[in-house]
N, C-alpha and C positions, 0 to 999 in steps of 0.2 A: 550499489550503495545501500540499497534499501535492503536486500537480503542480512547484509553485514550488521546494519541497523538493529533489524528488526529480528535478528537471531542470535548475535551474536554480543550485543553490546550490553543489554542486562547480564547475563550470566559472566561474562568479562569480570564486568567491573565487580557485582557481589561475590561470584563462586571460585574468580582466579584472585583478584586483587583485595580481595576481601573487605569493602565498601557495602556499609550496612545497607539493607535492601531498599529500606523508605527514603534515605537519602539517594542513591542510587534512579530509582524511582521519579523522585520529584526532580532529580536535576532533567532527566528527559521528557519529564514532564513540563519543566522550563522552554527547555529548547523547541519541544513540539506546539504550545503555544504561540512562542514569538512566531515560529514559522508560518505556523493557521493565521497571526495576524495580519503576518505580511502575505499572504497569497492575493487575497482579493485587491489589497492595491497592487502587486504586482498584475494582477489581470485587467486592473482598472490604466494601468501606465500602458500596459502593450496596447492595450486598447485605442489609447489615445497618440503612441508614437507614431512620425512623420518621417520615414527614412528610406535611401536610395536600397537600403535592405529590406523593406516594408515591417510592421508591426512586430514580425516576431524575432526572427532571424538575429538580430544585434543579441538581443537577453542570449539566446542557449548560444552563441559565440564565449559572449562576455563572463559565462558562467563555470566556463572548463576547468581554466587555473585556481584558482579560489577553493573549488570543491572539494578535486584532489588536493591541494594543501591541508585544507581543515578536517577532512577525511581524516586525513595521514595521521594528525596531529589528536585525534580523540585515542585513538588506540596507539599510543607510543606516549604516556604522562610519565613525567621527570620522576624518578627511583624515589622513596622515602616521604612521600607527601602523606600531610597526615586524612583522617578522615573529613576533614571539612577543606582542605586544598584537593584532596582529590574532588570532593563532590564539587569545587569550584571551576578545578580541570576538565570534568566531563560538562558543568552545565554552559561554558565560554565556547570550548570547544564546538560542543555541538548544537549551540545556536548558529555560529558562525557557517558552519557545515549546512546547517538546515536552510542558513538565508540565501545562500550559493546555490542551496540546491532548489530553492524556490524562484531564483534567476531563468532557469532550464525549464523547471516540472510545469508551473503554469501555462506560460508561452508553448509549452510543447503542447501539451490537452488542446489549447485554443489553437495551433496548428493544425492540428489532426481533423477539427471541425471543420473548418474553414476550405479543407479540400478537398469536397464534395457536399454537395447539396441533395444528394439523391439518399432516399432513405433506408436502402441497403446495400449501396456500397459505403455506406458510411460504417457498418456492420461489418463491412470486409477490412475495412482501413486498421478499425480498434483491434479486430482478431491477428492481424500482423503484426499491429504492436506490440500486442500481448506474448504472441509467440514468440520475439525477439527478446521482450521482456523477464520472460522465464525460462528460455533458456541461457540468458545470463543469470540466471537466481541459481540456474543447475551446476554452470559451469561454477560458479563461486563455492557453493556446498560440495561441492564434489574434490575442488580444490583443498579444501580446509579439513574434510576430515580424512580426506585420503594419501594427503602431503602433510599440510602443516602441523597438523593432529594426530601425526607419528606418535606414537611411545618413543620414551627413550631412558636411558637409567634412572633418571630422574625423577620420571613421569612414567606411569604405567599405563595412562590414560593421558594420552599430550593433549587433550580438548582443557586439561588446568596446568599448560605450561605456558606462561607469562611472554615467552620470548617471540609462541607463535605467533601471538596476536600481530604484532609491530610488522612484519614479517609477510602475513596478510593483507594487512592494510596495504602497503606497498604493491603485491602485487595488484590487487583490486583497481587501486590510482589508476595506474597504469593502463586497466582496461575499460574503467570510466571515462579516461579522458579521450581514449582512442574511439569510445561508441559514443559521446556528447559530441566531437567532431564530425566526424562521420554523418549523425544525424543531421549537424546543423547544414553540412555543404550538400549532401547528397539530394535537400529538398529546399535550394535556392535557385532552381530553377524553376521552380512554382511562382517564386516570387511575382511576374509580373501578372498572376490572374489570382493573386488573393485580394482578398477585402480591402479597401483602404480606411483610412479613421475616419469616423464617420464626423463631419463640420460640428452638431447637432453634439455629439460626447463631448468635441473639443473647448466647445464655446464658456463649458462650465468649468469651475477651479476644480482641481482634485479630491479635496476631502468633500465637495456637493458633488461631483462623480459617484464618489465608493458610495458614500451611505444614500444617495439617489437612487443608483444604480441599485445596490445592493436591495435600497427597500420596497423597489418595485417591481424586482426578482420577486420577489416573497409573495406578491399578491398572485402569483402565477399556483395553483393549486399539483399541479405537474412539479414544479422544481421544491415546491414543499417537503412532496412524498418521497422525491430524492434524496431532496437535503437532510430528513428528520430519517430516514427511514436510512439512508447510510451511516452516518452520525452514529447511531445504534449497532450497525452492522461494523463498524469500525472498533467502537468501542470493545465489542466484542472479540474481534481479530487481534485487537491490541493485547487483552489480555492471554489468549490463547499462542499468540504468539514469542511475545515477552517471555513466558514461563514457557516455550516450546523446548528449549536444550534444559532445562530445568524437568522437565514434565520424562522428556526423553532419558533421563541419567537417572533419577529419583523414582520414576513413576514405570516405567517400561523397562529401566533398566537396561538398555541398548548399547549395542558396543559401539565404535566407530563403521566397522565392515555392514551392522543393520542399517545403522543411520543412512548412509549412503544407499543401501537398499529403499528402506522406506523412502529418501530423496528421490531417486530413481523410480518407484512407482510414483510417487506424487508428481513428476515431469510429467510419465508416461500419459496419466490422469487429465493432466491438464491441458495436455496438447492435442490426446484423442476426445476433451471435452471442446476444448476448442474448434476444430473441428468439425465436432458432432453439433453440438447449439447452432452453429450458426447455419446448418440444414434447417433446424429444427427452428429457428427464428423467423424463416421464410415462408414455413407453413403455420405458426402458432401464433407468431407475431413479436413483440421485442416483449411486452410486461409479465405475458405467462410462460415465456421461455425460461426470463429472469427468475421468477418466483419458485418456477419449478426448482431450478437446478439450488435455489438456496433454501429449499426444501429438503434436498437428497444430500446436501452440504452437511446443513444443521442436524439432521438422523446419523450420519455416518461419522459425525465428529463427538456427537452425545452420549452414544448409546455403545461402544467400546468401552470407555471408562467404568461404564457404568455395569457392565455384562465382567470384567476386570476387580472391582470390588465387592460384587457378589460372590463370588466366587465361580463364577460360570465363562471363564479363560481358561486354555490350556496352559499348561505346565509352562512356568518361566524356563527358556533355556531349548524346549522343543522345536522343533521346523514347525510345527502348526503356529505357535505364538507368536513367531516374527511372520510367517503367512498370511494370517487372519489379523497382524494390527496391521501389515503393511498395506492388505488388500482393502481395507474399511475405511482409516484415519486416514490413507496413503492415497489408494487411487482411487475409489470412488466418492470422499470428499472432498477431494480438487478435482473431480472430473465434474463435479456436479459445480462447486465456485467459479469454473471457466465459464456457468451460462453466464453471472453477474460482469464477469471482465467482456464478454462478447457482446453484451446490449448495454450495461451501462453506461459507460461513454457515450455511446450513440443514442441514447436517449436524450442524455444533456443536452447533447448536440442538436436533435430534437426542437427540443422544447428553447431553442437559444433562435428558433427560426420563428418558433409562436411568440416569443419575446419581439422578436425586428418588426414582425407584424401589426401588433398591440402598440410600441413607442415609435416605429419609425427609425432607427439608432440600431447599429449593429454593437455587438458587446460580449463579444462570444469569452473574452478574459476573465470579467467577473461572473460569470457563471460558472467554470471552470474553475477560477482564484474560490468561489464560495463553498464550491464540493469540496476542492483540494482543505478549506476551513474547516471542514465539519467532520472531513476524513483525519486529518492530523492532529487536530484540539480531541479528537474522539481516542485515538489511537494515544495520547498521551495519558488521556486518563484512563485507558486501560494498560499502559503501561505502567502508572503510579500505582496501582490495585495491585499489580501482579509485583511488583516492590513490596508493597506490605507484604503480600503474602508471602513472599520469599522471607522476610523477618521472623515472621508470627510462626510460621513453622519451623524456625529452629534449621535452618538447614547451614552447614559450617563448612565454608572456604575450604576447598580441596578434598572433602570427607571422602572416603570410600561410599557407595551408593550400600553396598550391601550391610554399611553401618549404621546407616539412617536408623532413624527410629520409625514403625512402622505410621504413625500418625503424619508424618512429612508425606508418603506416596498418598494417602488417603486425603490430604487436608489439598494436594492438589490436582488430584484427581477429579475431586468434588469441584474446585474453583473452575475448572475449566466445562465440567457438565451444564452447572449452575450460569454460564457466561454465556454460551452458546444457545441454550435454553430459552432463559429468559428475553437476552438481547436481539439475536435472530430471531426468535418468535415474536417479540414485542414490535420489529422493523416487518412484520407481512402487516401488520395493518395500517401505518403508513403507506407500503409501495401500493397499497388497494388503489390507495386515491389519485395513483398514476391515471392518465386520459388521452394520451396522444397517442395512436394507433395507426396503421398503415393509412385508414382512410379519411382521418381528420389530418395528417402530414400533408394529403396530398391538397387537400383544400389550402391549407397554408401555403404551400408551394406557390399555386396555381393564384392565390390572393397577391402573394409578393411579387409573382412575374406579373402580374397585371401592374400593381403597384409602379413598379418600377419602368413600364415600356408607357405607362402616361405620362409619369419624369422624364420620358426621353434616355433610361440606363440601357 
């Protein structure tokens, strides 16, 4: 879903259905909102559920049907709607979408913690996820512009044919629902050795839960550096992404047969990044694994545009041009963003054990529900930016790319330098004030197993 999201649904709605960009923009900007707000009470409720399913298990059940319906329903809006019924279409739709899919995403994170306490198999756990994760993002792209993003007489470029999208969405349903299943039965045999609600969470009403919870997260200096320092890094993704098939038609200029090339190293990238960190996390440790790899991220994502408007790229059209963007933006930028998906989870996870320590109360939902806030509110407003900018540049529903005017590739070329730049650079001095290290983990550990065999656990 998220790939579909996150790639496909701006350019959708401005470049096929021709829905001005800041409208556009703001309505997923809506959506992402609601959903940031509802995460941490969805983490604050699993938290607190009492069931022969334990804590999580019921949500990603209960969230299957829902998803795929309002999926379906964001990319299939009724023919002839004008420009404020469609921006109404996409903002209903994909709140609905996003609240379904905040049933699943929390509860899942707070799953993944909860099943292992060891501080590098928990390293192993997130890298699985992740590789499952992205090779659905591959199988989807790979889908879309190699099927459904056919040419046809119509379309000389089916990536602006209105019928694919519907068509897409459908099958995607399909293998959402099959992989939200899957996940949920395949780890209900865990069930009887996870956490149960902790008495101490239960005992207080809901909204003195969240904002309790929430606000004594916050004194934790570790989940600070997370929160404010992703929040940025999101922000950033959000725009880069948003304007990704915008960036790719207008700015690159790429047919369908590169796009899937360039998709194709960026798998290759992130699996052999995958991988490689989590070697590299055993001997470095989780904070300067993580910073490294979004070091080699932020350079290989900046400095192509930027060598691109200089005039220091090869010839549009050459094997060197689609070689050298696919090898730089393609695989050594997500070979280097794999270090953040291999340690970050598991630092949360982390620091959700220095949390049990300090109150006594396990809560591994709202610290989860609170990344998942500052990842999606982050990601909204970089999606709203990248809306404007698709306005301000002038760029016109269905255009031929090579009829652009040349200020459109340059005005977002620059957006995307300027984003990655500032925002990734701004998020390394946050993650600095990261503190939880192999050897302060194990003090925790070794505090809580005490803890707990004086209680008699």
């Amino acid at each position: 879903m998220n790939e579909a999201y996150t790639l496909f649904l701006l350019f959708y709605y401005t470049a096929v259905l021709g829905l001005d960009g800041s409208l556009a923009g703001g309505a997923i900007l809506v959506a992402l909102l609601f959903d940031a707000a509802t995460d941490p009470l969805a983490g604050v409720v699993s938290d607190r559920l009492e069931s022969r399913w334990g804590r999580r298990h019921p949500f990603l059940f209960a969230s299957a049907l829902p998803l795929v319906v309002f999926f379906y329903l964001t990319f299939a809006p009724p023919a002839g709607l004008s420009q404020r019924e469609l921006f109404a279409w996409l903002a209903a739709t994909a709140v609905l979408t996003r609240g379904a899919m905040t049933l699943f995403h929390v509860p899942h994170l707070a799953l993944g913690a909860e099943l292992s306490d060891d501080y590098l198999e928990r390293t192993a756990i997130v890298t699985l996820q992740w590789l499952y994760t992205r090779a659905g993002h591959g199988v989807a792209g790979c889908l879309a512009f190699l099927w459904f993003f056919r040419a046809t007489p119509e379309y000389a470029s089916g990536r602006f044919n209105p019928e694919a999208y519907p068509a897409l969405a459908l099958t995607l349903c399909v293998m959402m629902l099959f992989a939200v299943l899957l996940s949920a039965w395949n780890t209900r045999d865990r069930i009887p050795w996870l956490k149960a609600p902790d008495p101490l969470g239960r005992s207080r009403s809901l909204l003195g839960a969240l904002f309790g919870d929430f606000s004594e997260a916050l004194r934790s200096a570790s989940f600070r550096a997370l929160f404010l320092g992703l929040m940025l890094d999101f922000t950033c993704w959000g725009v880069a992404t948003a304007l990704g098939l915008h960036a790719a038609t207008y700015f690159w200029f790429a047919s369908n047969v590169e796009l899937v090339v360039w998709g194709t190293s960026t798998a290759v990238g992130i699996f052999a990044g995958l991988l490689w960190w989590k070697r590299v996390c055993e001997r470095l440790d989780k904070k300067p694994t993580f910073m490294l790899g979004l070091f080699i991220f932020t350079a290989a994502t900046a400095v192509p545009p930027m060598l691109k408007m200089g005039g220091l790229w090869p010839e549009v059209g050459s094997l060197a041009y689609v070689a050298l963007w696919c090898a730089t933006t393609g695989f050594v930028a997500h070979f280097g963003i794999a270090s953040t998906m291999v340690t970050g989870r598991s630092m949360m996870a982390d620091v959700t054990d220095e949390d049990a320590l300090r109150y006594g109360t396990r809560r591994e939902g709202i610290f989860f529900g609170a990344i998942s806030f500052s990842a999606k509110a982050a990601f909204g407003v970089g999606s709203l930016i990248a809306g404007f900018v698709v306005r301000f540049v002038g760029l016109v529903p269905g255009q031929d790319p090579s009829l652009a005017a040349p200020h459109v590739a340059n005005s977002l070329g620059t957006t995307l330098v300027v984003a990655v730049v500032l925002l990734c650079g701004g998020s390394f001095l946050f993650f600095s004030r990261y503190d939880i290290d192999r050897a302060r983990h194990a003090q925790i550990n070794a505090a809580l197993a005490a803890r707990d065999l004086a209680l008699g656990g």
